[in-house]
MDTraj code that builds the backbone (N, CA, C; nanometers):
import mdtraj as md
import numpy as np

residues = "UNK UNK UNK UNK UNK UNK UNK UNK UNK UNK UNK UNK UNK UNK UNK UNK UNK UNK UNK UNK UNK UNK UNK UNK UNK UNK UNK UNK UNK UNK UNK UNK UNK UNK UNK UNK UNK UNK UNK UNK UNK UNK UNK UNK UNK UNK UNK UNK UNK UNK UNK UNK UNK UNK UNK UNK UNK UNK UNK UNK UNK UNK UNK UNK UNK UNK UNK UNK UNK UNK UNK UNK UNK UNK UNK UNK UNK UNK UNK UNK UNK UNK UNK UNK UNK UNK UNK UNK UNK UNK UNK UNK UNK UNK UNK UNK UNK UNK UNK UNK UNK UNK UNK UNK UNK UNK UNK UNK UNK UNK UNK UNK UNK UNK UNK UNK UNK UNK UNK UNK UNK UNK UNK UNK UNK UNK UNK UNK UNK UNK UNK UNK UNK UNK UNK UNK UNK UNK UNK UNK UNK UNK UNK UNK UNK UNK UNK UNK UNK UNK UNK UNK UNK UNK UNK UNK UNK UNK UNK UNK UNK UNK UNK UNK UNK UNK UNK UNK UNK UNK UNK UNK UNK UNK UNK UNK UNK UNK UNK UNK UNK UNK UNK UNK UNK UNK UNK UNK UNK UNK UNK UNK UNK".split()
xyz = np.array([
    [0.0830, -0.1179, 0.0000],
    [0.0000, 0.0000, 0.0000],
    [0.0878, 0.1247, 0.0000],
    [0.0706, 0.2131, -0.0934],
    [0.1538, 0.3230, -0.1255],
    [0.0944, 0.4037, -0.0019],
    [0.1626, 0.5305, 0.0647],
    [0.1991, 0.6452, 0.1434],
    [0.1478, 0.7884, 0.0527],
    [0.0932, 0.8389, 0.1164],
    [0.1146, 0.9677, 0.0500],
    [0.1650, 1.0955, 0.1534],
    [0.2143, 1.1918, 0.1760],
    [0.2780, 1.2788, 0.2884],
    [0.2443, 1.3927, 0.2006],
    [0.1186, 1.4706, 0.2203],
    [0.1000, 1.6043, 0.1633],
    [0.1440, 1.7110, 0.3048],
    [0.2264, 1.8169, 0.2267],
    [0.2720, 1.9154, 0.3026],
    [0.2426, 2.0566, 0.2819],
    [0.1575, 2.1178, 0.3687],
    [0.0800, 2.2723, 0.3286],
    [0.2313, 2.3833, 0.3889],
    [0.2606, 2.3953, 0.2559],
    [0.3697, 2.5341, 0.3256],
    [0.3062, 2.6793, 0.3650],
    [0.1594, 2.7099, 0.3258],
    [0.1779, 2.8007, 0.3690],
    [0.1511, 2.8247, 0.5538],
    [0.1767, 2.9680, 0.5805],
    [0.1252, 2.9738, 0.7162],
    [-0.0282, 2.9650, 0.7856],
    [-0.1259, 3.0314, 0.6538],
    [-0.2159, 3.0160, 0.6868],
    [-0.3019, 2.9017, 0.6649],
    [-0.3968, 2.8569, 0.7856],
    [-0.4514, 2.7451, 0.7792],
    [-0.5680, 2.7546, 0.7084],
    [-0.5945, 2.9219, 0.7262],
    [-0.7432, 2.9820, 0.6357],
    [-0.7667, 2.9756, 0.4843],
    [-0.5902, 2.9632, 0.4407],
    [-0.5937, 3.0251, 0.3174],
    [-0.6557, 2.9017, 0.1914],
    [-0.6283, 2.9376, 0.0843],
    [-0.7054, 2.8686, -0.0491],
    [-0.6440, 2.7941, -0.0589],
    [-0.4684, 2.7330, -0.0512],
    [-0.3844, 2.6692, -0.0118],
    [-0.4063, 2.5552, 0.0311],
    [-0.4260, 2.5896, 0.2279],
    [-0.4677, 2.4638, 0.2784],
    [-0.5773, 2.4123, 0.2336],
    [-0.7003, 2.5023, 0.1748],
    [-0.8159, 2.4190, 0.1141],
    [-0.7823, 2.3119, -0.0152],
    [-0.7095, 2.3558, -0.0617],
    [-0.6652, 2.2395, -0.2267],
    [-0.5694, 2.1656, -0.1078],
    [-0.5133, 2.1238, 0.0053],
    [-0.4408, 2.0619, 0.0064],
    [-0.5593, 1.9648, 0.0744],
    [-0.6637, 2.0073, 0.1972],
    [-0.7385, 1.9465, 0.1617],
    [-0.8082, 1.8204, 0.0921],
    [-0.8789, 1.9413, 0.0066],
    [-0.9195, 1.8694, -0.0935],
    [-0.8206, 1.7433, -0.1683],
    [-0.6944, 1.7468, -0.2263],
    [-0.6228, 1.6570, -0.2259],
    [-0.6388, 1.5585, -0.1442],
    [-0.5990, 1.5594, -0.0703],
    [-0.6617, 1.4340, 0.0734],
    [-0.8345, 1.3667, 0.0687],
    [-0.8848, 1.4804, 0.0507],
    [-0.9965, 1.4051, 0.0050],
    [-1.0441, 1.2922, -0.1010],
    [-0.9571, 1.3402, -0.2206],
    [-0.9446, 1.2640, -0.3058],
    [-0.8598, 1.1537, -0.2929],
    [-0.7834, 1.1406, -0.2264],
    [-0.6745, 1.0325, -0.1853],
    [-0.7591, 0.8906, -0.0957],
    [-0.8578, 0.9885, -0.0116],
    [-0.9585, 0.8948, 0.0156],
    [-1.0038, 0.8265, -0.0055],
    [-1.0280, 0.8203, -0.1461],
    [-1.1598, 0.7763, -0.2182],
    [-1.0955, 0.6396, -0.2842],
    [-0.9774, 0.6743, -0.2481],
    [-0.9041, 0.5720, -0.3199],
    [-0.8171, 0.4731, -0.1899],
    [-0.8542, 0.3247, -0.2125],
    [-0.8486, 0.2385, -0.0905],
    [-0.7314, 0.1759, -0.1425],
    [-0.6219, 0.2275, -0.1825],
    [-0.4937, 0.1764, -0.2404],
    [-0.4022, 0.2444, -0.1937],
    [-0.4201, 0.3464, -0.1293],
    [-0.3216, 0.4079, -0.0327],
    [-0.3287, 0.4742, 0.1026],
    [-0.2891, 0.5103, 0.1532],
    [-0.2678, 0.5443, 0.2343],
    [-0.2487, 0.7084, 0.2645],
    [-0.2458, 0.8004, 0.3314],
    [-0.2251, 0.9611, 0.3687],
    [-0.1894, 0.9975, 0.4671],
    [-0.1123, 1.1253, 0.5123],
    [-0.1295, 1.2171, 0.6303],
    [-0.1272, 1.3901, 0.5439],
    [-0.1616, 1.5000, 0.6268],
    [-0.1760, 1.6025, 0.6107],
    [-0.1006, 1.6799, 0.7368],
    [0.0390, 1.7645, 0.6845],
    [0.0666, 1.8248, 0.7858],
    [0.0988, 1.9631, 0.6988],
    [0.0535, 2.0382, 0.8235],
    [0.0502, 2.1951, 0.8014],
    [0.1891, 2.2566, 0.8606],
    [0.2725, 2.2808, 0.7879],
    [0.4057, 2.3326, 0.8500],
    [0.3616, 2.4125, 0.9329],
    [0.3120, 2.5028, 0.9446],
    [0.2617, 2.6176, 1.0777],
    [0.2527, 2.6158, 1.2126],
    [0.1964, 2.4436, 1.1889],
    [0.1627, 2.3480, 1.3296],
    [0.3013, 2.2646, 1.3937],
    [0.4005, 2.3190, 1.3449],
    [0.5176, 2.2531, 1.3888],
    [0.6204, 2.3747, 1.4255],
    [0.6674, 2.2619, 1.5607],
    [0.8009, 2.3933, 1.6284],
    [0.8933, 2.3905, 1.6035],
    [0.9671, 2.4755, 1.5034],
    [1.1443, 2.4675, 1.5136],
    [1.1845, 2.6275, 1.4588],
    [1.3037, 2.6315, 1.4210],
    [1.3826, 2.7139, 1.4208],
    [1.3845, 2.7153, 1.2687],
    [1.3157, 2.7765, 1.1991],
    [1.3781, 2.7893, 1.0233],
    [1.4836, 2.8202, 0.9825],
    [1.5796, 2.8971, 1.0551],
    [1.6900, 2.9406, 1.0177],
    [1.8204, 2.8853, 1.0576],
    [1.8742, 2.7984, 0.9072],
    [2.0021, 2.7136, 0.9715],
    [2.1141, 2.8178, 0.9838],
    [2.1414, 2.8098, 1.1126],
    [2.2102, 2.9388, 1.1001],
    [2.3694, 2.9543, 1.1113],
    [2.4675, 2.8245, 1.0683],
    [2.5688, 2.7585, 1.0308],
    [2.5602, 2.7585, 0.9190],
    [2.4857, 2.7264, 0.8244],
    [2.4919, 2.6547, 0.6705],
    [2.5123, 2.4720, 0.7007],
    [2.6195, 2.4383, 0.6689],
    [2.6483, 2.3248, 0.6469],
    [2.7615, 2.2617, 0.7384],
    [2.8025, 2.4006, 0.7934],
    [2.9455, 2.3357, 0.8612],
    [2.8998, 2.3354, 0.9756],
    [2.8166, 2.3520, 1.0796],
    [2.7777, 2.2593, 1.2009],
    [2.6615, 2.2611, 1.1636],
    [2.5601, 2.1212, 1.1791],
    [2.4495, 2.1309, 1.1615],
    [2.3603, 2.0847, 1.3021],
    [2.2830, 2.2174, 1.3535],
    [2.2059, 2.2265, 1.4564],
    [2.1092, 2.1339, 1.5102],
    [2.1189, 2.0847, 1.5974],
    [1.9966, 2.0160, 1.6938],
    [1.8692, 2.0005, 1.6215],
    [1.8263, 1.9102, 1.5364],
    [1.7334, 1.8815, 1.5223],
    [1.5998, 1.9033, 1.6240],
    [1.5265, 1.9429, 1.6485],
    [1.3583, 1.9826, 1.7134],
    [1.3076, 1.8210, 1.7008],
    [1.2354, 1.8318, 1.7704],
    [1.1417, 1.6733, 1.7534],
    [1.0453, 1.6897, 1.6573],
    [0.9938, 1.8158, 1.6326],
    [0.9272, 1.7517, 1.4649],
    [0.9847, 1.7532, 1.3627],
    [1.1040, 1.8356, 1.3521],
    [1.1596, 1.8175, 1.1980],
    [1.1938, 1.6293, 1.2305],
    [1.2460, 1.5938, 1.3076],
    [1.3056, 1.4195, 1.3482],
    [1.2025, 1.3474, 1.3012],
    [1.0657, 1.4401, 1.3418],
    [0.9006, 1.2862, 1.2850],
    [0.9199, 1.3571, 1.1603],
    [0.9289, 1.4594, 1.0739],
    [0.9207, 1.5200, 0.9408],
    [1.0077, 1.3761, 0.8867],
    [1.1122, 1.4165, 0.9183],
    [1.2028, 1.3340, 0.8389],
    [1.1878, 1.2042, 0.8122],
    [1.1335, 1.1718, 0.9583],
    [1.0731, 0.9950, 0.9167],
    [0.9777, 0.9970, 0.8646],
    [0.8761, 1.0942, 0.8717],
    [0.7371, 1.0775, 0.7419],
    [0.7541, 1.0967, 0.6216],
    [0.8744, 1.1885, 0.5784],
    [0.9393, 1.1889, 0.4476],
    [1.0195, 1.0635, 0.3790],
    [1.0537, 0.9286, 0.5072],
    [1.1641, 0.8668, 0.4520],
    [1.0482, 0.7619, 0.4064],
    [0.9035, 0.7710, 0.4974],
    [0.8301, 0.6633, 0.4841],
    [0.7335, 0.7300, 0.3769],
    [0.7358, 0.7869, 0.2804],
    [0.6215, 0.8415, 0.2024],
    [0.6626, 0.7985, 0.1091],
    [0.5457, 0.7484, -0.0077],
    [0.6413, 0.7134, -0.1745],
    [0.5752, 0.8129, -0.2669],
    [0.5089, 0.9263, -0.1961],
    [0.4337, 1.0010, -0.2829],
    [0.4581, 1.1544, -0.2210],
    [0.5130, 1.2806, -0.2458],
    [0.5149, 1.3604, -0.1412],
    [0.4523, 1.5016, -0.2294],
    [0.3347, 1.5351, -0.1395],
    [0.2730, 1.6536, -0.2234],
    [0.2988, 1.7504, -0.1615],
    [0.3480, 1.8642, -0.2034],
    [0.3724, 2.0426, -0.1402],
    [0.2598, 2.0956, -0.1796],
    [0.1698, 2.1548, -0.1214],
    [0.1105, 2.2784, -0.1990],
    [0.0950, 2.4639, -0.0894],
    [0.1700, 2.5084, -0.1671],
    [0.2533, 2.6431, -0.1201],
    [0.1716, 2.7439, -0.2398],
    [0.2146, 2.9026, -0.2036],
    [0.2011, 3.0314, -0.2906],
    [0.2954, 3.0774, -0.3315],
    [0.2992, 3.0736, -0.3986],
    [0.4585, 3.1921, -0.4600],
    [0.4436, 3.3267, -0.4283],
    [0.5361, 3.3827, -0.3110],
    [0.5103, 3.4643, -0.2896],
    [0.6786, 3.5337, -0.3369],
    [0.6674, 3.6606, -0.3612],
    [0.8227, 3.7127, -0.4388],
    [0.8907, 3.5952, -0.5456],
    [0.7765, 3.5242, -0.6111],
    [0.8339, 3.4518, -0.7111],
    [0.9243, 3.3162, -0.6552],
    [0.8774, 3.2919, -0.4918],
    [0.9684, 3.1512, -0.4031],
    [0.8571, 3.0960, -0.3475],
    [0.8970, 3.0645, -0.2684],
    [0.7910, 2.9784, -0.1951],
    [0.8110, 3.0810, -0.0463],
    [0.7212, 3.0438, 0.0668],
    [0.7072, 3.1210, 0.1733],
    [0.8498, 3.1045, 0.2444],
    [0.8710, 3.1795, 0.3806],
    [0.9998, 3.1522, 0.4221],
    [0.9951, 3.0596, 0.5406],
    [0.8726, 3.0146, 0.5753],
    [0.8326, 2.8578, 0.6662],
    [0.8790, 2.7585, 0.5765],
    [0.8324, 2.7512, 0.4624],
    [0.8916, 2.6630, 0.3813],
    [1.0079, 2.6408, 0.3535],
    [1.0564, 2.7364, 0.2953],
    [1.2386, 2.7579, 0.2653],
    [1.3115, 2.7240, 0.4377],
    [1.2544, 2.7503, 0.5239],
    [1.3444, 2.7132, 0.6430],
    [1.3152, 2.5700, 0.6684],
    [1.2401, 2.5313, 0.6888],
    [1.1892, 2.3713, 0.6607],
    [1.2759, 2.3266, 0.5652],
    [1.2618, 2.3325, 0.4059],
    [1.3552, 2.2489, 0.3645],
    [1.4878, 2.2374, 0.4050],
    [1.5328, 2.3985, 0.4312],
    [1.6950, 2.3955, 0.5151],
    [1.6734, 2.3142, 0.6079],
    [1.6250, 2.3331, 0.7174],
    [1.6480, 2.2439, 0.8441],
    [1.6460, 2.1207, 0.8527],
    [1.5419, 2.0284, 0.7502],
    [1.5352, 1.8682, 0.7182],
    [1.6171, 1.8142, 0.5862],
    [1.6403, 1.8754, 0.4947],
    [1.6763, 1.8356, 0.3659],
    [1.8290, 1.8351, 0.3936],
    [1.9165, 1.7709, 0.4761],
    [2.0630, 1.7705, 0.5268],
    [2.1342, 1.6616, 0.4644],
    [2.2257, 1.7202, 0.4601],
    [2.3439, 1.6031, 0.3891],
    [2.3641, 1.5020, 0.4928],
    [2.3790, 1.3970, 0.4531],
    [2.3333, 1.2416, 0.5452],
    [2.2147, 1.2460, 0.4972],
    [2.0961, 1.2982, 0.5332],
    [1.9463, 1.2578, 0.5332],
    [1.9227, 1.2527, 0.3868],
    [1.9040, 1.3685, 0.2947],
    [1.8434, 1.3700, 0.1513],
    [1.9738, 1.3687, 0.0660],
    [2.0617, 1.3936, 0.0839],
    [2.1690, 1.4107, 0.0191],
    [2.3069, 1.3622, 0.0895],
    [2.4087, 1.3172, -0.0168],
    [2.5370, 1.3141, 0.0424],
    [2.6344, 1.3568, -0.0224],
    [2.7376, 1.4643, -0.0379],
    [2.8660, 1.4845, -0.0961],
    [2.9207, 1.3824, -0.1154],
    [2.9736, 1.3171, -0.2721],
    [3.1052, 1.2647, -0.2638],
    [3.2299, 1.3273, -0.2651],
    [3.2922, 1.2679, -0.1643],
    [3.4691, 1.3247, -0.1833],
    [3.5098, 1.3243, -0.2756],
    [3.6249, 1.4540, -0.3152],
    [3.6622, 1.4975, -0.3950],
    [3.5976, 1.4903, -0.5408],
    [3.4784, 1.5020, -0.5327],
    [3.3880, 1.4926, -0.6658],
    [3.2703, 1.6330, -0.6497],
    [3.2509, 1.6384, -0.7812],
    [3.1385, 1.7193, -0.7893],
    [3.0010, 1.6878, -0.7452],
    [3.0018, 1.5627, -0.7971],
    [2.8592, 1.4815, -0.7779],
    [2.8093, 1.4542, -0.6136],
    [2.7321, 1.3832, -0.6294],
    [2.6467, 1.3840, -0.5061],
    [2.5811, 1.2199, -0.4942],
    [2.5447, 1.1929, -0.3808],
    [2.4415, 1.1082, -0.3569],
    [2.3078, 1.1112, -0.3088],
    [2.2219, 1.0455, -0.4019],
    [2.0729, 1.0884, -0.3096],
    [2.0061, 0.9856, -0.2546],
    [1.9707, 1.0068, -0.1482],
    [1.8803, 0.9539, -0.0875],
    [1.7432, 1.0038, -0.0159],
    [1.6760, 0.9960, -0.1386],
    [1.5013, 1.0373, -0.1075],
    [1.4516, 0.9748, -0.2598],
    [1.5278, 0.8767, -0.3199],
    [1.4891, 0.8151, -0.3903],
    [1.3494, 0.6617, -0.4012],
    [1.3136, 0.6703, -0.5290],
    [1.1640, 0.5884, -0.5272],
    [1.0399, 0.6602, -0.4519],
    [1.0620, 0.7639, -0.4550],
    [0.9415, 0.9095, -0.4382],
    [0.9080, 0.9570, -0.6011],
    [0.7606, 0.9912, -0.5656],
    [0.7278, 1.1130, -0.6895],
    [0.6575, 1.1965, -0.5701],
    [0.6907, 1.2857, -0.6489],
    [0.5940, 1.4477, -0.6093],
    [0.5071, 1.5140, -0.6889],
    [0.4443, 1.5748, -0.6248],
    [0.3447, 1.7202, -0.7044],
    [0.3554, 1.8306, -0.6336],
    [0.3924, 1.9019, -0.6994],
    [0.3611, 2.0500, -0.6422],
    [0.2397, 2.1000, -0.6811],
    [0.1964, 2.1624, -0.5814],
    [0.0328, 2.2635, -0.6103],
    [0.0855, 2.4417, -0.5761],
    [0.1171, 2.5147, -0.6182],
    [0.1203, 2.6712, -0.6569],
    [0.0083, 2.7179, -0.7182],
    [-0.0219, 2.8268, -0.5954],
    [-0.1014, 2.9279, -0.6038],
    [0.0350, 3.0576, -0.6326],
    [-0.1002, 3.1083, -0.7232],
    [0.0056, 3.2907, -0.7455],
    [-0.1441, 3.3823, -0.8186],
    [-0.0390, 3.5147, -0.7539],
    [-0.1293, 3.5932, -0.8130],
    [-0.0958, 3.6331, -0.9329],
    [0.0046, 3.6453, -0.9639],
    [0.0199, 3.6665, -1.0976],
    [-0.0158, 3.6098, -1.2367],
    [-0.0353, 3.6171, -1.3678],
    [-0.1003, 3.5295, -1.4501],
    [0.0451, 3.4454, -1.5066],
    [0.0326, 3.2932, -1.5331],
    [0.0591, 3.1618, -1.5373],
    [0.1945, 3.2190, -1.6669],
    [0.1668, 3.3134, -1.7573],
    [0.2455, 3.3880, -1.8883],
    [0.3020, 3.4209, -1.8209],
    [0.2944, 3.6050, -1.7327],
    [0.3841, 3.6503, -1.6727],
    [0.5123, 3.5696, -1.5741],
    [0.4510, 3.4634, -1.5036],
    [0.5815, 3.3844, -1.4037],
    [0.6713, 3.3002, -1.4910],
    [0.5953, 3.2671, -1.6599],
    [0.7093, 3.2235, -1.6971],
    [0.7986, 3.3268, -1.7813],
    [0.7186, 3.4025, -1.8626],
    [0.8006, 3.5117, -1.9102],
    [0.8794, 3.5821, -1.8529],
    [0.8915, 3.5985, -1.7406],
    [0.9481, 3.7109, -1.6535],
    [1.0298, 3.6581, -1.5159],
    [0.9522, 3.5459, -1.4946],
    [1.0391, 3.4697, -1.3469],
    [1.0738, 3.3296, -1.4228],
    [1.1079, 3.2736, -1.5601],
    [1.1069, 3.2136, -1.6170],
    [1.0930, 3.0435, -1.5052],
    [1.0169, 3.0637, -1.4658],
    [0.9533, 2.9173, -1.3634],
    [1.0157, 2.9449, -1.2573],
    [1.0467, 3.0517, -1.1825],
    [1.1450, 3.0175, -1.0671],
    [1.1512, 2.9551, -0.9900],
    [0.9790, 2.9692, -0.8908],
    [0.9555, 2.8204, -0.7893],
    [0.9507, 2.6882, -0.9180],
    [0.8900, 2.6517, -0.9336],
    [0.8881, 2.5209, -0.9639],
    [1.0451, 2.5030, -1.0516],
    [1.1347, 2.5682, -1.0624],
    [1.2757, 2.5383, -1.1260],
    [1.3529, 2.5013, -0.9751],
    [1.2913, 2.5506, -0.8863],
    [1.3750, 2.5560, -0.7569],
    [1.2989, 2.3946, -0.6819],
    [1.2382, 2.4077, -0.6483],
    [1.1257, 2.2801, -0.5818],
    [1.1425, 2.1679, -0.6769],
    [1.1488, 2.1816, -0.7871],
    [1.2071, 2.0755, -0.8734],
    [1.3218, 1.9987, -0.9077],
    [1.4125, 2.1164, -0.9303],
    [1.4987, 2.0627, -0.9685],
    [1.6262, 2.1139, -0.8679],
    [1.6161, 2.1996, -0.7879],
    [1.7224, 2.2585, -0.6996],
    [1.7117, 2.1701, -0.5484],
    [1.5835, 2.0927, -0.5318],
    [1.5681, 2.0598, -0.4142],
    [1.5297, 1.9069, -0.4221],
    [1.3936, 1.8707, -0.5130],
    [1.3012, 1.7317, -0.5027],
    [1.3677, 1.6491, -0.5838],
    [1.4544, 1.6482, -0.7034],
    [1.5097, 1.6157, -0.8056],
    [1.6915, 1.5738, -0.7361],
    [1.7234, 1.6764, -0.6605],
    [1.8621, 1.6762, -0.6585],
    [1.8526, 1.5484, -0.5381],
    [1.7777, 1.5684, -0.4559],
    [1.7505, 1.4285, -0.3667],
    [1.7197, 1.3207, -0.4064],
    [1.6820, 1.3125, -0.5496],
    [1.6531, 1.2105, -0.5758],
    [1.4732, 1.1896, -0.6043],
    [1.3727, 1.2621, -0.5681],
    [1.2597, 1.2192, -0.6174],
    [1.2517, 1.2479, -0.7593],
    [1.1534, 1.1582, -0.8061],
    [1.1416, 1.1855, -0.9518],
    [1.0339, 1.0586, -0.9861],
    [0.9447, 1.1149, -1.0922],
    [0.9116, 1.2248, -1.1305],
    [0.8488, 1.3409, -1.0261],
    [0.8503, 1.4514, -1.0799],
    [0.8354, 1.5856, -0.9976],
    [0.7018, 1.6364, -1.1167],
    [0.5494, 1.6444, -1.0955],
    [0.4626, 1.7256, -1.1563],
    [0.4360, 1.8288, -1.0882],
    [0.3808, 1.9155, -1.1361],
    [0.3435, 2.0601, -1.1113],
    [0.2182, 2.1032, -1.1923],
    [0.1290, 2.1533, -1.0681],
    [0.0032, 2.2054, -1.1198],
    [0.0083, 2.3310, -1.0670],
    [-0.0149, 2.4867, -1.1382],
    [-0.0234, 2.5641, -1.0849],
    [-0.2155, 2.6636, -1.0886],
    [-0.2406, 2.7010, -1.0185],
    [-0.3346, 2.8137, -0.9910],
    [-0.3013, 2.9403, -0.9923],
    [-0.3806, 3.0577, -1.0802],
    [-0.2902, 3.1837, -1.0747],
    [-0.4204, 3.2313, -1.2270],
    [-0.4410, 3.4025, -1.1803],
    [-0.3981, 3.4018, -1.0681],
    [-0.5200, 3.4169, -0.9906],
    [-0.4809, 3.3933, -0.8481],
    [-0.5473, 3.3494, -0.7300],
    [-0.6707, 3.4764, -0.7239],
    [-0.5832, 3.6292, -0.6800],
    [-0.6404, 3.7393, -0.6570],
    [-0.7800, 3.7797, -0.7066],
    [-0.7817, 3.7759, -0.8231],
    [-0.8421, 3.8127, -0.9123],
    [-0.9632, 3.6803, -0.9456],
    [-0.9478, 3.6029, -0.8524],
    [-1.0512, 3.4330, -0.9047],
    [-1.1861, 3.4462, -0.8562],
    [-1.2888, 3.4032, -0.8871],
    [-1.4117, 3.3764, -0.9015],
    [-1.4258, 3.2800, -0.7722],
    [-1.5215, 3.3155, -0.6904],
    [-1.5601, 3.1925, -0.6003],
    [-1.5798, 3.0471, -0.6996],
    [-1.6289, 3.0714, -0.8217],
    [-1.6431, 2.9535, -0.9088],
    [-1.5600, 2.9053, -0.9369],
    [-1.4616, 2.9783, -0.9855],
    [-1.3023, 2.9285, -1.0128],
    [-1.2740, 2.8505, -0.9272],
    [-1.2743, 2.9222, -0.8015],
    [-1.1617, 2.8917, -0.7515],
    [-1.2255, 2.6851, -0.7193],
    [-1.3839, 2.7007, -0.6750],
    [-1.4605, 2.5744, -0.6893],
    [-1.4286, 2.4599, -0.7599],
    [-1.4210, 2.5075, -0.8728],
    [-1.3964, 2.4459, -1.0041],
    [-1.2000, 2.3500, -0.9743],
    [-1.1299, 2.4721, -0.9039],
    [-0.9703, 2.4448, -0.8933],
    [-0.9586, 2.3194, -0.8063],
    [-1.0734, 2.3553, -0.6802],
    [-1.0994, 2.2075, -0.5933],
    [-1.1544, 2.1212, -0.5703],
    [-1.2343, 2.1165, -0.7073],
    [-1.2829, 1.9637, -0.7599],
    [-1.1682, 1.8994, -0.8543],
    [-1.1377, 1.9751, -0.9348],
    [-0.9849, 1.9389, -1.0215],
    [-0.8302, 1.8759, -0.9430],
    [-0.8260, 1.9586, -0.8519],
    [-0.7488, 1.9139, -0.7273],
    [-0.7751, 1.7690, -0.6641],
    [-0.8730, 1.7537, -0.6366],
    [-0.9515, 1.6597, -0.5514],
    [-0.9454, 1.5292, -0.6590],
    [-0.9952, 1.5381, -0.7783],
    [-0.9727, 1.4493, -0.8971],
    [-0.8057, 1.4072, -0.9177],
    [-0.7572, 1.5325, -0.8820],
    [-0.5841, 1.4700, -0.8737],
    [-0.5475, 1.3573, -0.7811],
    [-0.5902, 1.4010, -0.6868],
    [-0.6018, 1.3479, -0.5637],
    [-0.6386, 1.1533, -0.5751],
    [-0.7613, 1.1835, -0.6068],
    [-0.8290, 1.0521, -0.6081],
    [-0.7377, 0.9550, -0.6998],
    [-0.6661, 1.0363, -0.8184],
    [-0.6201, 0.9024, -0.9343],
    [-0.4772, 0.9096, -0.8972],
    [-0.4403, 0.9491, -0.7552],
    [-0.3091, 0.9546, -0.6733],
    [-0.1787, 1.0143, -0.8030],
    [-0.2058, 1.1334, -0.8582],
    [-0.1407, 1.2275, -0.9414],
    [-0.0790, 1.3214, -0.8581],
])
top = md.Topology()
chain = top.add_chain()
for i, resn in enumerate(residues, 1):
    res = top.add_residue(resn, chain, resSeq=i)
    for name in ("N", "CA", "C"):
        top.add_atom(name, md.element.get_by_symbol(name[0]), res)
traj = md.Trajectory(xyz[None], top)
């Protein structure tokens, strides 16, 4: 029985965000072939800011320690975050710093360029909300989150494949729209996409 580990980066629990992440879960439901959890980064205590880099790495918190084991035990791992300044929030970005550590998702080889990963036999989806329209973030931020969440972070560890569905933009959406975004969501959900 496959795992799924959906992760709401943003802070708010109110926002349109946690509702498609939600909804995702809902759809995951429906389907008796796997398995789920739903965690809201917001609802967890630590320190976002590694504030060494790489050369001492800080005391793990006791939830990034269960993060990490719900990440090692997931074969499916869904984000759904906002692009906010064209990144993802900075709960998020400190989260991946603080869990995504060399030993855990990654390993340097000596005297090599290359790397080792371990967060392999995962796929992901990303879900992005933005306000901006879907043209402008690529014309102009030529994909930045999903170039980063993809391939700078979910990819370099080793998950793969990496899909991406985005919403956008948000601001400007229709209570119908946005309706419409979390039945579509929810349909993702269910055919475990």
């Amino acid at each position: 029985m496959k795992h799924t580990l959906i992760i709401c980066g943003h802070p708010n629990k109110d926002s349109f965000c946690a509702a498609l992440a939600q909804h995702y879960q809902k759809g995951i439901d429906k389907n008796h072939e796997t398995t789920n959890e739903l965690v809201f980064l917001s609802d967890l205590t630590f320190d976002p800011i590694l504030w060494k880099g790489y050369q001492e790495i800080q005391e793990l918190e006791p939830d990034l320690l269960l993060m990490q084991e719900k990440i090692k035990k997931a074969d499916h791992l869904v984000w759904v975050f906002p692009s906010w300044w064209g990144n993802m929030p900075a709960l998020m970005k400190g989260f991946i710093d603080r869990t995504f550590l060399p030993g855990y998702a990654f390993k340097y080889k000596p005297n090599s360029a290359l790397w080792e990963k371990f967060l392999t036999k995962k796929s992901a989806r990303l879900i992005i909300t933005m306000d901006s329209p879907k043209w402008y973030n690529w014309l102009v931020y030529k994909n930045a989150i999903k170039n980063t969440m993809k391939n700078a972070v979910l990819n370099y560890c080793g998950v793969s494949p990496v899909k991406v569905t985005t919403f956008a933009p948000i601001k400007s959406s229709t209570p119908e729209k946005r309706t419409r975004w979390l039945s579509e969501i929810e349909l993702l959900g269910e055919k475990m996409q």
